[in-house]
Each structure stands twice: as C-alpha cells, then as structure tokens.
Residue frames as a rotation matrix with the C-alpha (Angstrom) as fourth column:
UNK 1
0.125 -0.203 0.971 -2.17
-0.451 0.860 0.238 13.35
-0.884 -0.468 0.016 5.90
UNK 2
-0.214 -0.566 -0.796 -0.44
-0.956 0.287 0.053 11.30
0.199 0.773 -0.602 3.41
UNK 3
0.309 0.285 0.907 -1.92
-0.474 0.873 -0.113 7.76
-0.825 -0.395 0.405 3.64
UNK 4
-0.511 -0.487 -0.708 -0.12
-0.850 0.409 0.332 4.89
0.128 0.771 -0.623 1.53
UNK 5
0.455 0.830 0.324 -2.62
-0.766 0.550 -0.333 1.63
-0.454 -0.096 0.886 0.28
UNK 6
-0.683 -0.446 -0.579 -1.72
-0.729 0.355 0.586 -1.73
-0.056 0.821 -0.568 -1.34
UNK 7
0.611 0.792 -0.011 -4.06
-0.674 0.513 -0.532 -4.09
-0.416 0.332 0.847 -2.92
UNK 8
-0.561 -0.718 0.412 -2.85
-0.447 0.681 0.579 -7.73
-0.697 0.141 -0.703 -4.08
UNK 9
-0.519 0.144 -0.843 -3.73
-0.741 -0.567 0.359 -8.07
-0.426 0.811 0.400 -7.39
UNK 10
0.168 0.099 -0.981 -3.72
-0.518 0.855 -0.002 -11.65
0.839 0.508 0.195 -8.46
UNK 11
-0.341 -0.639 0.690 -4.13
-0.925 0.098 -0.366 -13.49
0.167 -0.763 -0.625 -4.76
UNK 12
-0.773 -0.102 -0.626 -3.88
-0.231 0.964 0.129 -16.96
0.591 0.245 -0.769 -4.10
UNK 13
-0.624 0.272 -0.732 -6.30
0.767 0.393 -0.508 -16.53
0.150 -0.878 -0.454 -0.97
UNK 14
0.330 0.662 0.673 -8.88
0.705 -0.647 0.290 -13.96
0.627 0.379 -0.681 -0.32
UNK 15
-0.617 -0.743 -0.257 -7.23
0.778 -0.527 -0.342 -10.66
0.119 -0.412 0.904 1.05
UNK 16
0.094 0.410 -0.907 -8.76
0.403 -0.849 -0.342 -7.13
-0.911 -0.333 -0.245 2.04
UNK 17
0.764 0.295 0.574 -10.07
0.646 -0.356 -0.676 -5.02
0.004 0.887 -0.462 -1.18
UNK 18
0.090 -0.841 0.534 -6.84
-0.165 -0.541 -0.825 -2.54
0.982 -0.014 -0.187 -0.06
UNK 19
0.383 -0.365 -0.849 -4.70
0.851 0.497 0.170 -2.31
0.360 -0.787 0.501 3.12
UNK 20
0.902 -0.298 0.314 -3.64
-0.342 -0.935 0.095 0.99
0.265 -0.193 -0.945 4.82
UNK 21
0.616 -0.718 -0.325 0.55
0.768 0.639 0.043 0.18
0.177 -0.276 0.945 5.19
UNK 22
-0.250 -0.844 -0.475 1.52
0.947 -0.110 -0.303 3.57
0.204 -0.525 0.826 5.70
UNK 23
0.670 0.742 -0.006 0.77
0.716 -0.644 0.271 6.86
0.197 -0.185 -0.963 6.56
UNK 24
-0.480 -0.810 -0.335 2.58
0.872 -0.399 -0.285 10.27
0.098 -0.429 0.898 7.46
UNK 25
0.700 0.634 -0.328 1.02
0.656 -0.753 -0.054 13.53
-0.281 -0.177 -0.943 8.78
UNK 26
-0.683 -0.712 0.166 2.39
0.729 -0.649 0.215 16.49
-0.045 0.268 0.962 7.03
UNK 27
0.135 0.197 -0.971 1.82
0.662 -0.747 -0.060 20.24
-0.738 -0.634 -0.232 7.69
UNK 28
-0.404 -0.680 0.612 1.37
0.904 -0.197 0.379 22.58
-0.137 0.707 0.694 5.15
UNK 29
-0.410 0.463 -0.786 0.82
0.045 -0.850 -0.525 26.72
-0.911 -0.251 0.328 4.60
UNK 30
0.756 0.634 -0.163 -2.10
0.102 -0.360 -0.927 27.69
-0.647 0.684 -0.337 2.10
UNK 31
0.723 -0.504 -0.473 -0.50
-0.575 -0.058 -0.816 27.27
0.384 0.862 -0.332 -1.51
UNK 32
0.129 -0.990 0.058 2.25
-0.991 -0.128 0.022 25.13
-0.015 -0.060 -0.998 -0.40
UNK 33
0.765 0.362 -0.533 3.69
-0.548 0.800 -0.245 21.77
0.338 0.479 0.810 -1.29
UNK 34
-0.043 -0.876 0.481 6.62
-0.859 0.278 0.431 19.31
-0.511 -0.395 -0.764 0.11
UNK 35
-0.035 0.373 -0.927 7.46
-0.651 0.696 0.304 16.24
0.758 0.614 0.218 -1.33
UNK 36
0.084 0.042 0.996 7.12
-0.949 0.309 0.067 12.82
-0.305 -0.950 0.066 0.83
UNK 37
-0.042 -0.404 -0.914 8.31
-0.830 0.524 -0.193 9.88
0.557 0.750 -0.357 0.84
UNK 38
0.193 0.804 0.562 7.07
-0.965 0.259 -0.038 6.47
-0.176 -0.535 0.826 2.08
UNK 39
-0.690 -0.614 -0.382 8.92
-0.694 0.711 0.109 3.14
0.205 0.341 -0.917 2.39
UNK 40
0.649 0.671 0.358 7.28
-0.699 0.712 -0.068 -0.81
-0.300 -0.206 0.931 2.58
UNK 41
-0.687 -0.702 0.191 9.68
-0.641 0.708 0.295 -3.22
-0.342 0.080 -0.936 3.44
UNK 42
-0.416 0.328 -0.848 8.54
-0.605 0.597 0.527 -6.55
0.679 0.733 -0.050 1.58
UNK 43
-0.928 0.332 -0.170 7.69
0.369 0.749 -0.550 -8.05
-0.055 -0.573 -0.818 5.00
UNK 44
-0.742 0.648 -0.172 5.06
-0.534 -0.726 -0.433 -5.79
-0.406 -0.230 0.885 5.06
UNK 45
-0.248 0.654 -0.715 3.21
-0.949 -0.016 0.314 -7.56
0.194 0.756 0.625 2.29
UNK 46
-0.903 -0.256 -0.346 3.24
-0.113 0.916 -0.384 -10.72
0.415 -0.308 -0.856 4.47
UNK 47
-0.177 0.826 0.535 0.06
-0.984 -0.127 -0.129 -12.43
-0.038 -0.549 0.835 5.33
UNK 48
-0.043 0.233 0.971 -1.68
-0.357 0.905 -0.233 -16.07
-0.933 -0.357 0.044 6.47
UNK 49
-0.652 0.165 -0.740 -1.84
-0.720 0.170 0.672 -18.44
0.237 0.972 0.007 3.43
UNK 50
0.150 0.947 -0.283 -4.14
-0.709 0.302 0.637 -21.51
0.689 0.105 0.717 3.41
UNK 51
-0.087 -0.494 -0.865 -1.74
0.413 0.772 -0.482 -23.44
0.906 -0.400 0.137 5.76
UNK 52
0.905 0.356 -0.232 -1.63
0.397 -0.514 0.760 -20.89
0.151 -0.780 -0.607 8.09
UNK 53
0.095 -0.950 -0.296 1.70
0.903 -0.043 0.427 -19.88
-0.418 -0.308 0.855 7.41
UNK 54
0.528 -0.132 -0.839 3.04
-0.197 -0.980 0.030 -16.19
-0.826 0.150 -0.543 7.07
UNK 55
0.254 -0.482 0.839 4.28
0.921 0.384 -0.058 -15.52
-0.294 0.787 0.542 3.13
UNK 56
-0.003 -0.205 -0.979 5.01
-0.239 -0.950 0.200 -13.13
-0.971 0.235 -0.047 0.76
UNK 57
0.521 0.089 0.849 3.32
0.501 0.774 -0.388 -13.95
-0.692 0.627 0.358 -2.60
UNK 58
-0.462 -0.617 -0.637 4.78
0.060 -0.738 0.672 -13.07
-0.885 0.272 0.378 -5.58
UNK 59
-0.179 0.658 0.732 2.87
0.973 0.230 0.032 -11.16
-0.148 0.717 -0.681 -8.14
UNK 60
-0.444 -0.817 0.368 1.42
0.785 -0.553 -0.279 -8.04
0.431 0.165 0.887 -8.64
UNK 61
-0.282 0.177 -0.943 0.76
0.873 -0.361 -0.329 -5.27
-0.399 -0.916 -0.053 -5.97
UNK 62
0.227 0.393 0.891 -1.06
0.504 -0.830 0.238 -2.32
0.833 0.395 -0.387 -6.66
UNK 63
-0.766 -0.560 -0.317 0.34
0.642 -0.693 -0.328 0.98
-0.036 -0.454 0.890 -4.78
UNK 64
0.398 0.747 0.533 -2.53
0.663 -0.635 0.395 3.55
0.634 0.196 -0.748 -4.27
UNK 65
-0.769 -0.149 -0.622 -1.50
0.545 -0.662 -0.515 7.20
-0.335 -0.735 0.590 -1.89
UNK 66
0.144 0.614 0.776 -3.99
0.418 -0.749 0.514 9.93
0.897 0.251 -0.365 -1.34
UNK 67
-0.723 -0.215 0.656 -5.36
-0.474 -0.536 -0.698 11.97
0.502 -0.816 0.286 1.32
UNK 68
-0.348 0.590 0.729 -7.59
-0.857 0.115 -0.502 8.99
-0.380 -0.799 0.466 1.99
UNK 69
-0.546 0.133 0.827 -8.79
0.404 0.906 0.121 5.30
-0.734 0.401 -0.549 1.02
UNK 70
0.294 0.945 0.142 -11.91
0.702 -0.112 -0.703 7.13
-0.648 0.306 -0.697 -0.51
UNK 71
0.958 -0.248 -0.144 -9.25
-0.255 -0.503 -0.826 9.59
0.133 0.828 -0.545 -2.88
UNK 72
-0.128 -0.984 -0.127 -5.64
-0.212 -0.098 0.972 8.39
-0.969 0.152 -0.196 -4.00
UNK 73
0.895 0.075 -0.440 -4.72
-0.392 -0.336 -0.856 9.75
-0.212 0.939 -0.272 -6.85
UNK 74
0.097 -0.897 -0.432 -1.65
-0.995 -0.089 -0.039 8.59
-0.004 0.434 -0.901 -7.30
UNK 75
0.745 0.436 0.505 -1.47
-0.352 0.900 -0.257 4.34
-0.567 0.014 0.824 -8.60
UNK 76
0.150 -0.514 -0.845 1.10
-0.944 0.179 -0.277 2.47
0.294 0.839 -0.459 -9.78
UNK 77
0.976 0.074 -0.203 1.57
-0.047 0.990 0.136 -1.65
0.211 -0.123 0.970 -10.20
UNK 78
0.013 -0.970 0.242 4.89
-1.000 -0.016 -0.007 -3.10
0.010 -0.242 -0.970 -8.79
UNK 79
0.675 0.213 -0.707 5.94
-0.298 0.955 0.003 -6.70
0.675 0.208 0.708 -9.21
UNK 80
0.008 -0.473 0.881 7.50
-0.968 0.218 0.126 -9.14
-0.251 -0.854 -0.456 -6.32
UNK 81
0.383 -0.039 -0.923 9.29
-0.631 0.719 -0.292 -11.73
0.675 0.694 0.251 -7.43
C-alpha cells in the first residue's frame, strides 16, 4: 500500500498534524519494484476557514508517501500560490 500525506505548513487556522489524501494498493513479487504515481487536484487541499467558508490557502504544503503515516520516507515541500 502506497499511502500519500499532506501537512499545511504555515496555516492560518488550526488543521490536522497530516491528512491521508491518497492512497493506492499495489501488488508486488519478493524483490520486486513498480513505480506509482499519485495525483492531488488543488481542491483537495480545500478546507473550513474562520468564516466557515471552503478555501485553498496559499503557502507551503508538505508532501509525505510511505507505506504508512507512522513511515514515509519520501518528503518534499510544494508551494500554492
């Protein structure tokens, strides 16, 4: 299982410590690898501000993938402008 996290770096509002936004089960034989690939449209990153209205802030998002919340090795910062 491929599980994809994001974490909002710098939020105006308090947010979850990460988010699970995607995920893909993949099958593989002893010693083998595949790559995978894992989209997040920008609505995704939409959530309640202090009005109660649905945004998208802009700033910067931390990407995390692993084979769980509790190991992803792989991290990288994107910016949404």
């Amino acid at each position: 299982m491929v599980q994809l996290y994001v974490k909002d770096v710098l939020a105006s509002v308090s947010r979850p410590v990460i988010e699970l936004k995607g995920f893909k089960k993949v099958y593989l034989n002893p010693g083998e690898s595949k790559q995978v690939t894992l989209e997040i449209p920008v609505k995704e990153l939409k959530f309640l501000d202090e009005k109660m209205e649905w945004i998208v802030e802009k700033g910067t998002y931390r990407i995390m993938v692993g084979n769980s919340s509790k190991n992803l090795s792989l991290k990288r910062n994107i910016e949404v402008e």
